[in-house]
Backbone bond lengths (Angstrom), bond angles and torsions (degrees), N, CA, C in turn:
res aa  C-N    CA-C-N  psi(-1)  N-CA   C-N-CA  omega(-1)  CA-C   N-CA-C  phi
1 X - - - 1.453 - - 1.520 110.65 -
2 X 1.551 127.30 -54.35 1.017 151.54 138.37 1.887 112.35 8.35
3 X 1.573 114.20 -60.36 1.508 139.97 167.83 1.701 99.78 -61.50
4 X 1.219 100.47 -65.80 1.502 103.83 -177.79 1.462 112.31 -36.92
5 X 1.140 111.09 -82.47 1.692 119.21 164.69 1.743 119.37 -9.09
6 X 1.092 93.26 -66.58 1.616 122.59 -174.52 2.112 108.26 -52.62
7 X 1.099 94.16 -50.70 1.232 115.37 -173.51 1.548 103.47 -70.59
8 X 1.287 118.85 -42.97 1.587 132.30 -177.58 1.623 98.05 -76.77
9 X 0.649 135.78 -53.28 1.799 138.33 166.10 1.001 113.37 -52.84
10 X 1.458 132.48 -41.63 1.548 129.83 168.12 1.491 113.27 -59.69
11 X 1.361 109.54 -42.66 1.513 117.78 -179.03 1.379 93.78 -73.82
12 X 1.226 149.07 -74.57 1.386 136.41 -154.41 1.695 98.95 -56.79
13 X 1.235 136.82 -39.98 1.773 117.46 176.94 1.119 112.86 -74.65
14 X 1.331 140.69 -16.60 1.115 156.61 -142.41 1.818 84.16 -92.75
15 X 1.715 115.69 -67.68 0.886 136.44 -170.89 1.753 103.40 -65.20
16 X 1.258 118.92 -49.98 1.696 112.21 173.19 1.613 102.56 -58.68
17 X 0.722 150.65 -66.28 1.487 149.90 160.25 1.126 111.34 -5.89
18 X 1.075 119.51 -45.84 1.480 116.81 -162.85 1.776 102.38 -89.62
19 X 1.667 116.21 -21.21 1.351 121.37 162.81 2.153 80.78 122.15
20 X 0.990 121.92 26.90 1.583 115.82 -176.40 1.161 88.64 -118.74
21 X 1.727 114.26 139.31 1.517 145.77 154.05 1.521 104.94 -94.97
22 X 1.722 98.76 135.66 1.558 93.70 172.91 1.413 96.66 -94.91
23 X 1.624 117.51 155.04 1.503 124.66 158.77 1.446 113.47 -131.58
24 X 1.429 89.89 139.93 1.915 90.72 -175.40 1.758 96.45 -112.63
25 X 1.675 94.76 147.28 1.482 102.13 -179.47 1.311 110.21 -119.06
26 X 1.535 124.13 152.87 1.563 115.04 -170.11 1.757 80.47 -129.06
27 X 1.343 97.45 119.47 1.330 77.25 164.54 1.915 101.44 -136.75
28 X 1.412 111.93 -153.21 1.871 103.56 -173.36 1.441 91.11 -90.14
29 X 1.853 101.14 163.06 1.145 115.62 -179.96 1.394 114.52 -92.27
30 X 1.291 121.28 99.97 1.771 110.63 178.87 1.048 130.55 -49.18
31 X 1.227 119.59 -15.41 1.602 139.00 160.80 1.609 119.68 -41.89
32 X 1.469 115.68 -45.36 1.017 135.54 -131.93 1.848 95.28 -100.96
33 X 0.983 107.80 126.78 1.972 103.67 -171.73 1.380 98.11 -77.35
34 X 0.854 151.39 -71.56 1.824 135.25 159.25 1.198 113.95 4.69
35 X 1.255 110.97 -63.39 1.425 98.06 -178.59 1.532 130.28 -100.90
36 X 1.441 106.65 -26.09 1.759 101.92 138.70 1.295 124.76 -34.31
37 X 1.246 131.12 -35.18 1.707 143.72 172.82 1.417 94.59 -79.11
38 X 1.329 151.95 -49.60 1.021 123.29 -161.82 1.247 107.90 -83.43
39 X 1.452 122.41 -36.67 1.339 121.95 171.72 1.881 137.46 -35.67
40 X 1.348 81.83 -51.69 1.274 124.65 178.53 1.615 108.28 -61.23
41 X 1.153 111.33 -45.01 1.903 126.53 158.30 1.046 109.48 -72.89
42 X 1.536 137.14 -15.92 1.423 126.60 -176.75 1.436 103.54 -96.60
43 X 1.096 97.64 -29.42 1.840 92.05 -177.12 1.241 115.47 -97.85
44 X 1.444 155.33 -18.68 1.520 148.16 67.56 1.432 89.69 51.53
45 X 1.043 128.16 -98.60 1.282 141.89 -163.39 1.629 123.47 -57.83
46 X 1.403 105.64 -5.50 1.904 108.70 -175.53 1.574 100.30 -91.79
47 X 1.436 87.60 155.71 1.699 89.30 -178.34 1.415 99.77 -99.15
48 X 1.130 112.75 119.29 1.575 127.43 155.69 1.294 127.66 -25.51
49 X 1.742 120.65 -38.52 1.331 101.49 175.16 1.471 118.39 -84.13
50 X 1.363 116.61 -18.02 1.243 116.12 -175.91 1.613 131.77 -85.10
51 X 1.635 100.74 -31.90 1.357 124.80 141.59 1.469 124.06 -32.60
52 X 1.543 113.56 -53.70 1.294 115.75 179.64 1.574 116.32 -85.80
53 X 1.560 113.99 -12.68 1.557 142.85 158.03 1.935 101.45 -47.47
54 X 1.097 114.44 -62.28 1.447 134.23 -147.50 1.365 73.99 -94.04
55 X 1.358 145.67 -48.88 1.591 112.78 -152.08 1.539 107.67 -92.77
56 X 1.714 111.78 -17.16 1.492 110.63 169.73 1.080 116.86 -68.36
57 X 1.845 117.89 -34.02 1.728 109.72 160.56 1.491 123.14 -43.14
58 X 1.297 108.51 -67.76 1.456 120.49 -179.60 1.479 103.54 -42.98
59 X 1.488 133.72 -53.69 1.210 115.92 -168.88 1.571 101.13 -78.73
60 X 1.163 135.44 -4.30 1.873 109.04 166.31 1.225 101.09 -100.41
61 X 1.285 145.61 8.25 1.266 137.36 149.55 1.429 122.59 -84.25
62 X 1.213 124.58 -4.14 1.082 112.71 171.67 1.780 141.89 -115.11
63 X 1.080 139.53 136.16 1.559 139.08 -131.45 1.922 95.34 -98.02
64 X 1.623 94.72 22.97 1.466 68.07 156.91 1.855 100.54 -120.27
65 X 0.910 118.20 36.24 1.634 119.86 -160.68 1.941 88.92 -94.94
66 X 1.542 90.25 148.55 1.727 88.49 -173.34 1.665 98.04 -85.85
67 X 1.440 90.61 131.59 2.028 119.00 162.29 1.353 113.72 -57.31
């Protein structure tokens, strides 16, 4: 375990050196029916016109939209 450690510390300076930060993300498991259910209640719950408000923004703001 001891190696393990060692080896993971070498890689993380190894990686600051090079000018890279590691970041770890926790996020929910989509897997998980809990939170498929909550999801599933969260979006249930959006209002449609504004949703479709916010996604016509996003699509003229964004550079992959065809010229």
């Amino acid at each position: 375990m001891a190696q393990t450690a060692e080896r993971m510390k070498a890689m993380r300076e190894r990686r600051r050196a090079r000018g890279l930060r590691e970041l770890r993300l926790v996020v929910p498991d989509a897997r998980s029916r809990a939170v498929q259910k909550r999801v599933a209640k969260q979006v249930a719950g959006l209002d449609r016109g504004r949703e479709s408000e916010a996604m016509r923004w996003t699509e003229s703001v964004s550079e992959f939209d065809a010229r």
